[in-house]
C-alpha positions, 0 to 999 in steps of 0.5 A: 461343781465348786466343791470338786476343788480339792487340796488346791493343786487338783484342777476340775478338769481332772473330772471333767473326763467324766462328764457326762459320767457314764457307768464303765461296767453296761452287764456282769461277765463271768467272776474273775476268780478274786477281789482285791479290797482296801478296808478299814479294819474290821470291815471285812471279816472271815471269822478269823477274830471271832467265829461267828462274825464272817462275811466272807466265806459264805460269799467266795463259796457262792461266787469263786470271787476269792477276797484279799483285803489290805487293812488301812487306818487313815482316809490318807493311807486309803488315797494313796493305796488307791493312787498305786492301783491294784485293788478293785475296792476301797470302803472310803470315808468322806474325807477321802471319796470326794479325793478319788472322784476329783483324781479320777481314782474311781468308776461310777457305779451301775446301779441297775447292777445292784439288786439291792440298791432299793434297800439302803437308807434313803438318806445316804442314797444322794450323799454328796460325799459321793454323788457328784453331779446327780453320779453315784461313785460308790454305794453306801457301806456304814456309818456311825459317830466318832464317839468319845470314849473314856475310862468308867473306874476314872470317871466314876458316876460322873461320866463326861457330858464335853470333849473338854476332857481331851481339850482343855486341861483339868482334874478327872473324878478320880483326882488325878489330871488328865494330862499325859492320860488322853488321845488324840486321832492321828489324822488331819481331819480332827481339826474337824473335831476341833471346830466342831468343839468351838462351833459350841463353845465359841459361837463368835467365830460363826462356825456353821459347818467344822468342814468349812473353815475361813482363816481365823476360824481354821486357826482358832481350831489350831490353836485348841489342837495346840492345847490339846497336844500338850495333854495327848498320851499318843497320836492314835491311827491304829485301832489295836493299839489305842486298844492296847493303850486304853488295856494296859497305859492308864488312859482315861478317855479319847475320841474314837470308834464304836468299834473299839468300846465293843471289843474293849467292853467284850473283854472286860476292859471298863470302857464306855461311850458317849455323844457330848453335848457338843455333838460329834463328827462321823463318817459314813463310809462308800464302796467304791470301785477303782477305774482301772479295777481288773476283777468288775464282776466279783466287784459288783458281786460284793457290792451286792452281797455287802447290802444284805441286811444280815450282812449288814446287821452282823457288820453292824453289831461288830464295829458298833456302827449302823446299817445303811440297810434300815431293815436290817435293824428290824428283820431278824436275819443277822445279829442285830435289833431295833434297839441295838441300832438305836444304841448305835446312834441310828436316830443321831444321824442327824446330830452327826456331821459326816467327814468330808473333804474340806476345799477352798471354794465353800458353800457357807462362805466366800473362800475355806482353808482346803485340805492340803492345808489342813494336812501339812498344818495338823503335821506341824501341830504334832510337831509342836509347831 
């Protein structure tokens, strides 16, 4: 249970009230009437941005389960949405799942409740970024790569192949610098972005997992983000605005998520997208339900209705992510296809390290810069610091 030794001030005895972890929820009662859920953005659609992407009409029809959802925009945001309490469930990332579990924020989950769990990709079904100790804390949503995406009149046909774009200054296609035209994810996590970079182009700092960082490693990756704070236009967190950026301010390329290139690219806007040589991180995201969810029944009922594979295929097709349904790509009954899910990066899920939450007890070596770090550092690197 080493990697349970999260932002250095939550002690494992946090967790230990878990173990052995039992499920909380032993049989499904009758539907609350609600559910109360903290969602990336675009994750739970009623068909209110497009028509034919809704997943939630057809659900509060059939269950009475009427759904709120709270947008948050960082794994941060999601952490201390949970720590207030009032939600039921959250769609947290890697770098925010292992942080509920070690504060006790969420239940394990009763897998003999979900129908569906046979049908999820069996390479998410035992992913430590929510299995801890043999115990499911969630049940697999989607995942996908962060991209990065750039302007295709900039760029021209000599599309970027690097993320030395956003981290090293220089001329564009067009002639112009990129200084001033790039962005940057407001996040501490893209220090991950940044050892991922270095892991290729400086394999002399011995590199072998952008999570897990000893001193001089983590403070060359701050030196890089350093650079690159003299380049970045805007710090994005909001996905509609680094939209409206990439529409209307002239910026010519910025790490992202497929969710933005689609709705860019619907719009006419000339965006594309490509996994550099250097690979890329991702996440891969978690239902997972609070410990003091008041609405369990209409939790698990969700739970359930967000592993159908057409669900799943539609979910796939708007935010550009994958399935964690693998029939969903194939079967017909969403929107999605075999090649779709193949453009998504589908066969890349090995190419892609997933957001976890670093921590000071590591498995590549003796002792990692843990998170809490990594939060107050990437706060002074914006700050010029």
């Amino acid at each position: 249970m080493k990697h349970l030794k999260l932002l250095g001030t939550t002690a494992l005895a946090a967790i230990i009230g878990f173990s052995p972890a039992m499920a909380q929820v032993a049989e499904l009662g009758t539907p609350e009437g609600k559910l109360n859920i903290v969602a990336w953005p675009g994750y739970i659609e009623r068909g209110e941005t497009m028509a034919e992407f809704d997943w939630v009409t057809s659900f509060e029809e059939s269950t009475g389960c009427m759904v709120q959802v709270k947008s948050a925009n960082t794994s941060d945001e999601m952490v201390a949405l949970m720590n207030e309490g009032g939600f039921d469930l959250v769609t947290a990332s890697g770098d925010a799942s292992l942080r509920l579990v070690a504060g006790q924020r969420v239940q394990p989950i009763n897998l003999s409740l979900i129908p569906s769990w046979d049908t999820v990709d069996d390479r998410l079904k035992e992913a430590p970024w929510y299995v801890v100790d043999g115990v499911h804390y969630g049940v697999p949503y989607q995942w996908g790569p962060n991209v990065l995406m750039y302007n295709t009149d900039v760029f021209g046909d000599s599309p970027p192949n690097s993320w030395d774009v956003v981290f090293a200054e220089m001329d564009l296609p067009d002639g112009q610098t990129n200084k001033g035209r790039v962005q940057a994810y407001d996040g501490p996590i893209h220090i991950a972005d940044a050892a991922q970079y270095l892991m290729y182009h400086s394999p002399e700092l011995g590199i072998t997992s952008p999570y897990e960082l000893n001193q001089a490693q983590y403070d060359a990756a701050l030196d890089l983000l350093r650079v690159q704070r003299t380049l970045t236009a805007r710090y994005w967190h909001d996905a509609f605005i680094q939209m409206d950026d990439f529409r209307n301010e002239g910026m010519a390329a910025s790490g992202t998520w497929p969710f933005q290139v689609n709705l860019l690219q619907g719009d006419g806007v000339p965006v594309a997208s490509v996994i550099p040589q250097e690979g890329a991180t991702g996440w891969a995201d978690t239902t997972m339900m609070h410990v003091n969810a008041e609405n369990t029944t209409c939790a698990y009922l969700w739970i359930e209705h967000s592993l159908s594979s057409n669900l799943q295929a539609d979910l796939s097709v708007w935010f550009g992510a994958n399935p964690v349904v693998p029939a969903a790509c194939t079967d017909g009954r969403g929107m999605q296809t075999a090649e779709g899910c193949t453009k998504n990066g589908f066969d890349d899920f090995d190419r892609i390290r997933f957001w976890t939450t670093p921590v000071s007890s590591c498995e590549s070596q003796d002792e990692c810069v843990p998170y809490y770090r990594w939060v107050s550092d990437y706060i002074g690197v914006i700050g010029g610091r």
